[in-house]
ZAROVO-250411 format. One record per residue (C-alpha): residue number from 1; x, z, y; residue in three letters. Coordinates in Angstrom, 1 decimal. Each point is the difference from the previous one (the first is absolute). Layout:
BEGIN
+------+--------+--------+--------+------+
| resi |     px |     pz |     py | resn |
+------+--------+--------+--------+------+
|  NUM |      X |      Z |      Y |  ALA |
...
+------+--------+--------+--------+------+
This chain:
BEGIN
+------+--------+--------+--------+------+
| resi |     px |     pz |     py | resn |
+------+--------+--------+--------+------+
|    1 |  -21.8 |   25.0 |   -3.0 |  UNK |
|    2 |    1.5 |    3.5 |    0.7 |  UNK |
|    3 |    2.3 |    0.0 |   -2.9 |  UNK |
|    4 |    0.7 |   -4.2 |    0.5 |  UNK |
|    5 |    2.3 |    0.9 |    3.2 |  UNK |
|    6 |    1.4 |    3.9 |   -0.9 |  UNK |
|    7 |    3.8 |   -0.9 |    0.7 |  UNK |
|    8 |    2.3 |   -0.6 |   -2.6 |  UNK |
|    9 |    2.8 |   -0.5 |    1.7 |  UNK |
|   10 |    3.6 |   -0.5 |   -0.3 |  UNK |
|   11 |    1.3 |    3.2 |   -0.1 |  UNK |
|   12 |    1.7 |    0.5 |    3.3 |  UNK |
|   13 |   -2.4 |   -2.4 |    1.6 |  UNK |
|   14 |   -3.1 |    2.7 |   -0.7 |  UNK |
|   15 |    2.5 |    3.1 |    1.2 |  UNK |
|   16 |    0.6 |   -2.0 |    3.1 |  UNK |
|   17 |   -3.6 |   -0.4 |    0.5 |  UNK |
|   18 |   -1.8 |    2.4 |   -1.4 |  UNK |
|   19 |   -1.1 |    2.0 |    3.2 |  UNK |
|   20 |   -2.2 |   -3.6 |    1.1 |  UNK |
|   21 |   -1.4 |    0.2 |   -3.4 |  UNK |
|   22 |   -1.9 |    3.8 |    0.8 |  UNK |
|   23 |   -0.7 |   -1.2 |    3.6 |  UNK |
|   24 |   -3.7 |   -0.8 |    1.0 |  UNK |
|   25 |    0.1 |   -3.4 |    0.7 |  UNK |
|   26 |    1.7 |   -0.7 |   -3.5 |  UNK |
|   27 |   -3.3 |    2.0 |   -1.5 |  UNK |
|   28 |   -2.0 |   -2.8 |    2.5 |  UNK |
|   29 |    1.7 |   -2.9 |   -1.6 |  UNK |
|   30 |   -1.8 |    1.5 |   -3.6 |  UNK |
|   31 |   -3.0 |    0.5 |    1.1 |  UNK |
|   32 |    0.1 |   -3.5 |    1.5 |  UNK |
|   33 |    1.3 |   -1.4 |   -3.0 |  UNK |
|   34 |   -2.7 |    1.5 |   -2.0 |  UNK |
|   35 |   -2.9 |   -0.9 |    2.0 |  UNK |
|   36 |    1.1 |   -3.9 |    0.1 |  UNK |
|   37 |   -0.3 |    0.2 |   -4.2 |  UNK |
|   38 |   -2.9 |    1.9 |    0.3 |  UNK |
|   39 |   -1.8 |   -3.3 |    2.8 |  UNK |
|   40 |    1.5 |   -2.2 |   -3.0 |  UNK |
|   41 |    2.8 |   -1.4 |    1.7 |  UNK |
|   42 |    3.0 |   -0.8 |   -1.8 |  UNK |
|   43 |    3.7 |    1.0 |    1.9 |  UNK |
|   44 |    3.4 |   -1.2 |   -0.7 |  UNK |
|   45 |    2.6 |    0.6 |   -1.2 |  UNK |
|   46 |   -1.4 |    1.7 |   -3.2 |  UNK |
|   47 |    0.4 |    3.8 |    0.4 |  UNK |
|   48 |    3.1 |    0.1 |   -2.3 |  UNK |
|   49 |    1.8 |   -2.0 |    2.5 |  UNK |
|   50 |   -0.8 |    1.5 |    3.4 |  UNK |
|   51 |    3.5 |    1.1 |    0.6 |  UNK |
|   52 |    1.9 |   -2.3 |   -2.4 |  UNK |
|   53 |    2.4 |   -1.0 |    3.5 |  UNK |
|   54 |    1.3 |    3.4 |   -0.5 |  UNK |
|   55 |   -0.1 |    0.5 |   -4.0 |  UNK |
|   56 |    1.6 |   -3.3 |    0.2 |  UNK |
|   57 |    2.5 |    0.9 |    2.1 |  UNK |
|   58 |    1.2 |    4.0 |   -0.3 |  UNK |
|   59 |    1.2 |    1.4 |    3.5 |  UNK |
|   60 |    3.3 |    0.6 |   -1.1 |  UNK |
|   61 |    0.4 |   -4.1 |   -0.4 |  UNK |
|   62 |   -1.6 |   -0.9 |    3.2 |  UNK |
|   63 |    2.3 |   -2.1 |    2.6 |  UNK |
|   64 |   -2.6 |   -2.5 |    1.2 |  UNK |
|   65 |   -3.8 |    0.1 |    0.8 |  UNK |
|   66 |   -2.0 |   -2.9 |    0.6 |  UNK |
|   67 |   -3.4 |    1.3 |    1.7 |  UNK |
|   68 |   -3.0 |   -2.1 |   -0.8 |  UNK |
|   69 |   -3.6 |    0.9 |    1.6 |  UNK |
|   70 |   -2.3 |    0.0 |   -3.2 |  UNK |
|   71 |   -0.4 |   -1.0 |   -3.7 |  UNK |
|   72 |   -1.0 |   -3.9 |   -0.8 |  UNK |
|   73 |   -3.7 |    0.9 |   -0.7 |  UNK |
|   74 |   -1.0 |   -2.9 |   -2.4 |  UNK |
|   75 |   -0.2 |    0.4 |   -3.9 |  UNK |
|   76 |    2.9 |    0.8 |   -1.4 |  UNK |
|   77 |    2.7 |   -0.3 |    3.0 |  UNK |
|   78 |    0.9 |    3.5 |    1.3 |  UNK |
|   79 |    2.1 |    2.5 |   -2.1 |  UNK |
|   80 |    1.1 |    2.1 |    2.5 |  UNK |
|   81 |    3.2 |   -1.7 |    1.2 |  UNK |
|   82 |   -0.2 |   -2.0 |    3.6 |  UNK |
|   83 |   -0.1 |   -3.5 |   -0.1 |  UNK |
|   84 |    0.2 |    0.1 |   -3.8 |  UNK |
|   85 |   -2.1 |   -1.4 |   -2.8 |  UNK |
|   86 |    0.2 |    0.4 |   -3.8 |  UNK |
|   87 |    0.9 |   -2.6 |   -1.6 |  UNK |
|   88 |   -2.3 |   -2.8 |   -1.5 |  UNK |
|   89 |   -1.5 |    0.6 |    3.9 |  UNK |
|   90 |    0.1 |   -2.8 |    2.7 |  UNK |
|   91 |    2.6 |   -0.1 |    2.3 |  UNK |
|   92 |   -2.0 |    1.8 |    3.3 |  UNK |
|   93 |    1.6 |   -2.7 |    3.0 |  UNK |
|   94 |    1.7 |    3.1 |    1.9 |  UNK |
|   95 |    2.0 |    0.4 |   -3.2 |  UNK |
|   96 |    0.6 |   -3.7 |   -0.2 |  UNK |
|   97 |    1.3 |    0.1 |    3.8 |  UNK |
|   98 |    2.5 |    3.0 |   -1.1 |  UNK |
|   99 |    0.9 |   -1.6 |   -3.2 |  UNK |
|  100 |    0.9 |   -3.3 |    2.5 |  UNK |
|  101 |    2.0 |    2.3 |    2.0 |  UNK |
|  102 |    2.2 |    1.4 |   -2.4 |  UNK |
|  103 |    0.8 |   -3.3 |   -1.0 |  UNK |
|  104 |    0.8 |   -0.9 |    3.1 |  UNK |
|  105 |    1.9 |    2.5 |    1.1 |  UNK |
|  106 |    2.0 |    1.0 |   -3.6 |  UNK |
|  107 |   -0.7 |   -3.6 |   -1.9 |  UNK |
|  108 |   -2.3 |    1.8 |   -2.7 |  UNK |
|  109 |   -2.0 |   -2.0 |   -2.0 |  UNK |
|  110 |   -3.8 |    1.1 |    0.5 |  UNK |
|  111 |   -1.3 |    1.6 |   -3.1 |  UNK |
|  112 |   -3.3 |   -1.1 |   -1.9 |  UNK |
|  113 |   -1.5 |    3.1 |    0.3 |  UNK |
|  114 |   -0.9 |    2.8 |    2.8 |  UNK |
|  115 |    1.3 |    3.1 |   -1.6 |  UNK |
|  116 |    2.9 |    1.8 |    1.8 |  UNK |
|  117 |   -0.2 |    3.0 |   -2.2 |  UNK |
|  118 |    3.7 |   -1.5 |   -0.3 |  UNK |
|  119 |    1.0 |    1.2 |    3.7 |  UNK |
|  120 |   -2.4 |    3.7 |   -0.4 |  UNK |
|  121 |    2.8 |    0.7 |   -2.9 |  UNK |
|  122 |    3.2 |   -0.3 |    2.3 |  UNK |
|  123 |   -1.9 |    1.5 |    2.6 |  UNK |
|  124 |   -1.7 |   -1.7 |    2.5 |  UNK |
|  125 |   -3.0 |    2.1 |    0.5 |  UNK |
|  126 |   -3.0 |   -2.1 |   -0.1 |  UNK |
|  127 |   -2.5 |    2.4 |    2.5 |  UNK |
|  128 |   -3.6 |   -1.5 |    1.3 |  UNK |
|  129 |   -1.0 |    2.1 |    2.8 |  UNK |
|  130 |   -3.4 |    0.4 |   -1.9 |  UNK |
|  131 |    0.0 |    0.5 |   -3.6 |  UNK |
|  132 |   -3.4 |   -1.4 |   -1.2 |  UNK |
|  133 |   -2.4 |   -2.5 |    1.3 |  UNK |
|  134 |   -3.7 |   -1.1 |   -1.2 |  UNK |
|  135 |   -0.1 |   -3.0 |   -2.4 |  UNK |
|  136 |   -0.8 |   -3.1 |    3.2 |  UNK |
|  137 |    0.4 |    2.1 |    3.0 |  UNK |
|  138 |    3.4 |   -0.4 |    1.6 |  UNK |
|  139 |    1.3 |    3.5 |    1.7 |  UNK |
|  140 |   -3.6 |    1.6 |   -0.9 |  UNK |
|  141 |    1.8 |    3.0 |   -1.1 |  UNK |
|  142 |    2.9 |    0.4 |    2.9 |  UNK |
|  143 |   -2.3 |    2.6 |    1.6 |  UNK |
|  144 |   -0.6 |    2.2 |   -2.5 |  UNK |
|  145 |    2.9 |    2.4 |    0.6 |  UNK |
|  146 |    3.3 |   -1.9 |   -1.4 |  UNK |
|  147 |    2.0 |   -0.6 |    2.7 |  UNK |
|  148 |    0.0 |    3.6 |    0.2 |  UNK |
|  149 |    1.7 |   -0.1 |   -3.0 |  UNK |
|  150 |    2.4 |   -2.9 |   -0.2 |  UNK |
|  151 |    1.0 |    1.1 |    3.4 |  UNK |
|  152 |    1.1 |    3.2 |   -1.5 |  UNK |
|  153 |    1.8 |   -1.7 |   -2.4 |  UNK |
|  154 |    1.9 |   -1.7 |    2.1 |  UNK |
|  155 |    0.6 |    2.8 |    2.0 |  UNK |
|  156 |    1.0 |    2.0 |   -2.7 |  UNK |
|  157 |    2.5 |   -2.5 |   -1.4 |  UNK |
|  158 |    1.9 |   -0.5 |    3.1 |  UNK |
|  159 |    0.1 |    4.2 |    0.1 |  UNK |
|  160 |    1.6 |    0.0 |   -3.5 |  UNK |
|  161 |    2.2 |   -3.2 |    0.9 |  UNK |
|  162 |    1.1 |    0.0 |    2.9 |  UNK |
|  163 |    2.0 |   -2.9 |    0.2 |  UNK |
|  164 |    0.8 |   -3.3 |   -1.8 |  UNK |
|  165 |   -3.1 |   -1.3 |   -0.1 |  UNK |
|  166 |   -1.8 |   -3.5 |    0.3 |  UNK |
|  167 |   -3.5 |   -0.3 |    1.3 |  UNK |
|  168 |   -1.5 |   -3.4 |   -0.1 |  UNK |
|  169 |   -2.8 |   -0.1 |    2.6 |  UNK |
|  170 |   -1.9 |   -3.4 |   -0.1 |  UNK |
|  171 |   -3.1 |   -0.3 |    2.0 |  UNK |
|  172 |   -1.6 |    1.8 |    2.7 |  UNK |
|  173 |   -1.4 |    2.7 |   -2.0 |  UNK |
|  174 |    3.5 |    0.7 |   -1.8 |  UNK |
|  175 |    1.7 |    0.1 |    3.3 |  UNK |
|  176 |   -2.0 |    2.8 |    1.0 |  UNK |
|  177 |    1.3 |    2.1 |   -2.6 |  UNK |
|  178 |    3.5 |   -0.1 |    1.8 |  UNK |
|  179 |   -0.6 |    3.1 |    1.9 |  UNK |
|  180 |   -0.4 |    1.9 |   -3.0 |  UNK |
|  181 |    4.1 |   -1.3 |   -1.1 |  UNK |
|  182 |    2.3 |    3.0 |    1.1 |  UNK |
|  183 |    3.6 |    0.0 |   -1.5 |  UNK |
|  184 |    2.5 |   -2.8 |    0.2 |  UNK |
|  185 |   -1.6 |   -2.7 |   -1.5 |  UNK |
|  186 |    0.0 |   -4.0 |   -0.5 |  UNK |
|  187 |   -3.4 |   -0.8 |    2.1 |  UNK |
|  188 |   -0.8 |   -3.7 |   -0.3 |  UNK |
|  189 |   -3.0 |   -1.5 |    1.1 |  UNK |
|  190 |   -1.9 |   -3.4 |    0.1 |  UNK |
|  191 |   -2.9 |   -1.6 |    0.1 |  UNK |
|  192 |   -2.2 |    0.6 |   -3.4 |  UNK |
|  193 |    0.5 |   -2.9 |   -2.8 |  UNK |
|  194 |   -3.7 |   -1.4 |    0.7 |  UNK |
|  195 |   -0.8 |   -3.2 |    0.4 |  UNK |
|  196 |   -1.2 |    0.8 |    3.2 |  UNK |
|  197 |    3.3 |    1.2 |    1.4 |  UNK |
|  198 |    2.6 |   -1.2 |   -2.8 |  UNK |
|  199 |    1.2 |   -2.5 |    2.7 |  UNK |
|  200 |    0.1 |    2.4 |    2.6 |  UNK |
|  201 |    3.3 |    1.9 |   -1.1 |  UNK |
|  202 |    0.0 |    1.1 |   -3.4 |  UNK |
|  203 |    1.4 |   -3.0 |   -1.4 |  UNK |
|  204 |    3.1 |   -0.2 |    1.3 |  UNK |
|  205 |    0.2 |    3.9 |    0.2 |  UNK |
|  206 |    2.8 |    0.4 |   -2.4 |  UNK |
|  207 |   -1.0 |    3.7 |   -0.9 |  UNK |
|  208 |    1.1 |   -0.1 |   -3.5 |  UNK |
|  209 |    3.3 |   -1.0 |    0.3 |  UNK |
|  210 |    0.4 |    2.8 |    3.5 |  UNK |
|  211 |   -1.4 |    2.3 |   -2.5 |  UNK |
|  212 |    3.1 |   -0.7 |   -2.6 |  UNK |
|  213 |    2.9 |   -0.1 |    2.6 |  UNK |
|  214 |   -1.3 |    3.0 |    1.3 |  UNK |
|  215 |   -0.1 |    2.0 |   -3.6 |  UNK |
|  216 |    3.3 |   -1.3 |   -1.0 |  UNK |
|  217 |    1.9 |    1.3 |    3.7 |  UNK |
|  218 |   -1.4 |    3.2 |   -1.3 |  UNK |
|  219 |    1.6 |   -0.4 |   -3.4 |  UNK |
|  220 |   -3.3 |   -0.3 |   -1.7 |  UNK |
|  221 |   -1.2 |   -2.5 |   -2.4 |  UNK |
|  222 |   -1.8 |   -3.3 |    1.3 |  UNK |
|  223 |   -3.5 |   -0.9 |   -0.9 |  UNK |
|  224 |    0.1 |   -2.9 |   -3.0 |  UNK |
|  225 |   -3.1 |   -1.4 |    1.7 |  UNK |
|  226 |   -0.2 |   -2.9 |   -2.5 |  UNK |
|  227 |   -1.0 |    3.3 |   -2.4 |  UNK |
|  228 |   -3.6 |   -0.4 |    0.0 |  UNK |
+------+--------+--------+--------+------+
């Protein structure tokens, strides 16, 4: 499992990151990892795809994250980009409830699929706070050390960039990742896209077409969200 998760990163991604990468906990998160194949239980994403949110979307790209909590963790849902799923996958219903939103806030017609490798490649970084998860056991690895290292990340973006951002922050558990945003930034926030809370704010949030006006007053391209 060792060599599964060695990073291959973009570029400037692993140079921006590459101190968490010798740090103890990161050597944790291996051992972990190893152990949990050795016990016969399977993880997710597949080890070529731990950090695909930031292969997927090189740092020098980056104007938006999106901060989901942890991969899907049936067969064949996570690839490593929040709230994503490859293609040929079931729509997961929090996707459904964003894919509602975006056509209710920017009239887009809902896709027939789940992939939004489309938004990683203008990017809209794609970050789970926790970048693997055991195969039927929701958050079973958010313990293990990742936060440590997502936080970092986040950190260390707003340190290299330190304004014109947009952080999407849905749900209780993304919110609390606002302390770690220091720069000018676009923070918006609402409730996640669950079921559970759908209702309660998100629909209705209007996030994606904030996120546009404010990246065009900056002189930057808009996010073609109907570019899935």
């Amino acid at each position: 499992m060792s060599e599964t998760i060695t990073p291959k990163l973009d570029p400037e991604w692993l140079e921006l990151l590459r101190e968490e990468f010798q740090k103890k906990y990161f050597a944790e998160i291996k051992r972990f990892l190893l152990q949990e194949r050795e016990r016969g239980y399977v993880v997710y994403p597949p080890g070529s795809l731990i950090f695909n949110a930031f292969d997927s979307s090189p740092l020098s790209a980056t104007r938006v994250v999106i901060i989901g909590q942890d991969p899907y963790h049936n067969p064949g849902q996570a690839h490593g980009l929040s709230f994503s799923v490859p293609h040929g996958v079931r729509i997961p219903p929090s996707l459904l409830n964003i894919h509602k939103e975006l056509q209710r806030d920017l009239n887009i017609t809902p896709p027939n699929h789940g992939n939004l490798e489309g938004w990683a490649k203008q990017g809209v970084l794609l970050l789970n706070s926790a970048l693997t998860v055991r195969a039927y056991k929701a958050a079973s690895h958010s313990k293990i050390g990742w936060a440590h290292f997502t936080d970092a990340a986040i950190r260390k973006l707003c340190e290299a960039k330190k304004q014109g951002l947009v952080f999407m922050l849905w749900g209780t558990h993304a919110r609390t990742k606002k302390e770690l945003i220091v720069g000018d930034h676009l923070i918006l926030e609402a409730p996640h896209p669950s079921p559970l809370s759908a209702s309660l704010g998100f629909i209705g949030c209007g996030h994606f077409s904030k996120c546009n006006e404010y990246l065009i007053k900056r002189g930057e391209k808009p996010i073609l969200w109907e570019n899935f």
